[in-house]
N, C-alpha and C positions, 0 to 999 in steps of 0.2 A: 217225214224225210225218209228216202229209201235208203237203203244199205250201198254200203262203196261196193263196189264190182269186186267181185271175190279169183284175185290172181294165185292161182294152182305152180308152185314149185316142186316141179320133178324130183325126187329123190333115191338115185339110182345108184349112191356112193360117187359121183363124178361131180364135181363143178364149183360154182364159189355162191353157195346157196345163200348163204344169211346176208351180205352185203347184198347181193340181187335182191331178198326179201324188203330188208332197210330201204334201197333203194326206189321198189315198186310204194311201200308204202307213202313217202316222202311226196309222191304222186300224186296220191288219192285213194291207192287200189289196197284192198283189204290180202296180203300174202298169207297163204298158206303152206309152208314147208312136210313134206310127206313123204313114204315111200309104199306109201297103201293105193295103187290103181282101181279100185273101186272109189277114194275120195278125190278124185279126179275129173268125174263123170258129170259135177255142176261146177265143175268152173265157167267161170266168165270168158279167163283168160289160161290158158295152159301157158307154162316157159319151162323150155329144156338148156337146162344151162349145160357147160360144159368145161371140160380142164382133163389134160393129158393126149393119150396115145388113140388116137381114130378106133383100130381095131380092139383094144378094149375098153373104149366109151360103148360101141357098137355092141360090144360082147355083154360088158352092162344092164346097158337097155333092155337087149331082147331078153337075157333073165332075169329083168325086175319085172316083167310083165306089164308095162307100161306099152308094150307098141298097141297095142288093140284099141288103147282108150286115145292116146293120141290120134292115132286115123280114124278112129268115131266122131272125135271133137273136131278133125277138120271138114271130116266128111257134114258134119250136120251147121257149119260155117263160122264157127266160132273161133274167133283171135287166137292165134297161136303166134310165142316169141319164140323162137332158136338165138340162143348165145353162142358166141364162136366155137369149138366143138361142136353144139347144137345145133351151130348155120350147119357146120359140114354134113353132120349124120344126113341132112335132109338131102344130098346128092345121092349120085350110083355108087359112086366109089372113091377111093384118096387112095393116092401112091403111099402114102403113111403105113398102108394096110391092103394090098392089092389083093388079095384074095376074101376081106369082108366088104360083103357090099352094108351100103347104105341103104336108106331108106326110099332111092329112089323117086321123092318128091319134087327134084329140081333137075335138068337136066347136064351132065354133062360130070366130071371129074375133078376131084381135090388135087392141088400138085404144089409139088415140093419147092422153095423157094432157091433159086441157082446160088451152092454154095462160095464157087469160085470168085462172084461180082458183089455178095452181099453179105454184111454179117445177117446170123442166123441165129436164133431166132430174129422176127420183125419184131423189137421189143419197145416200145413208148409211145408217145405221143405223134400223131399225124391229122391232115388234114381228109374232109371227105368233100366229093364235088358229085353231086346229084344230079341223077339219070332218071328222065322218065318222070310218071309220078305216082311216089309212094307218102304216106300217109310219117312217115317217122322223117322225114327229109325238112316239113314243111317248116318255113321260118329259119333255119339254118343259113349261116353266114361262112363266106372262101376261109375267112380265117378262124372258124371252130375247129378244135381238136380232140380227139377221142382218145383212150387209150387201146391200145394193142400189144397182146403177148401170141407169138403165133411162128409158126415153121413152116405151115403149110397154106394155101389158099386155093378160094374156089374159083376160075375163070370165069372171065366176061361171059354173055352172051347177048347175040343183038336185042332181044325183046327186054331185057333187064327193068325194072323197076324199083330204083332206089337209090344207089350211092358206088362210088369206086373210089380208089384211092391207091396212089403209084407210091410204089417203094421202088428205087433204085429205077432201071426201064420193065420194073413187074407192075401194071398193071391189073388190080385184082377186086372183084365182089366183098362191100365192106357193108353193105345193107341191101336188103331187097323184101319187097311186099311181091306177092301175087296172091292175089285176092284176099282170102282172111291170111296167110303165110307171111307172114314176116320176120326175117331175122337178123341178127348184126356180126360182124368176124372181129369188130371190138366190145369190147367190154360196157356198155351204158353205164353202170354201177359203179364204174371205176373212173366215170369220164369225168367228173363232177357236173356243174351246170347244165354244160351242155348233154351232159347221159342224161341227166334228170329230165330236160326239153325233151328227149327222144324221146321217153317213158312217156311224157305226160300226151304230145304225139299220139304215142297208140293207146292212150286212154280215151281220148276224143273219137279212135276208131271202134271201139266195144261197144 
């Protein structure tokens, strides 16, 4: 029998590492929790989790010396998960942090959720309605719920592949694949059943 697919947890000081670990393994997938960028280099699965303020997730990252093995890993086409901070870093930019970019991986900008119409943070339970087709959506019912803690979101865009989900008249990027890239702006780990289904989802993609 071969070994379970060995999932790589970024360990940058940022994010809600061991419920993500628990979570992946619940799965099937062997977690590895770390902050050594060279144990990183045979993962199966990379996952950037995330928790806090954009510009010091971002500030983080680039001095844990993680970004090189991350864009190696995608560049040679291996599964990579972004968790909510994690979705965001993969944009150009967030109002959160207007002068640290991101990484650039997705197009277009993070933005701030309109104080005056909605409480703020988006903080609990909501539904996600899938766009396109991505690989973590598949099997999902209108009336699944995910959790979400969040202040800021990433904008639609028309090629989208994944999931959105309307808060108040904000409509915003709550999942999305393109190609091995995939990430979610809620929490899997926290979502119970239905996070679990996501995970097991991009297990079938690896």
């Amino acid at each position: 029998m071969s070994p379970p697919p060995r999932a790589f947890l970024i360990d940058y000081g940022s994010g809600n590492l061991h419920s993500a670990a628990k979570a992946l393994a619940a799965v099937g997938l062997e977690p590895e929790v770390s902050a050594d960028p060279d144990r990183a280099r045979n993962a199966d699965l990379l996952v950037l989790p995330g928790q806090g303020h954009f510009g010091q997730v971002a500030g983080a990252l680039a001095a844990s010396g993680f970004t090189e093995p991350v864009l190696a890993h995608l560049a040679a086409g291996k599964p990579f998960l972004g968790i909510c901070v994690g979705l965001q870093l993969l944009f150009e930019s967030s109002e959160e942090a207007p002068d640290v970019p991101g990484l650039g991986l997705l197009p277009g900008r993070v933005r701030r959720f309109p104080a005056s119409a909605l409480p703020v943070p988006h903080m609990g339970w909501n539904t996600l309605e899938p766009v396109g087709a991505s690989p973590l959506t598949v099997g999902l019912s209108p009336l699944d719920r995910v959790y979400f803690v969040h202040s800021f979101y990433p904008e639609v865009w028309p090629d989208l592949a994944g999931a959105t989900t309307a808060y108040g008249e904000v409509r915003f990027v709550s999942a999305l694949s393109r190609d091995n890239l995939h990430a979610t702006q809620f929490h899997p780990e926290k979502s119970g059943p239905v996070g679990l289904r996501i995970l097991a989802n991009l297990l079938v993609a690896i």
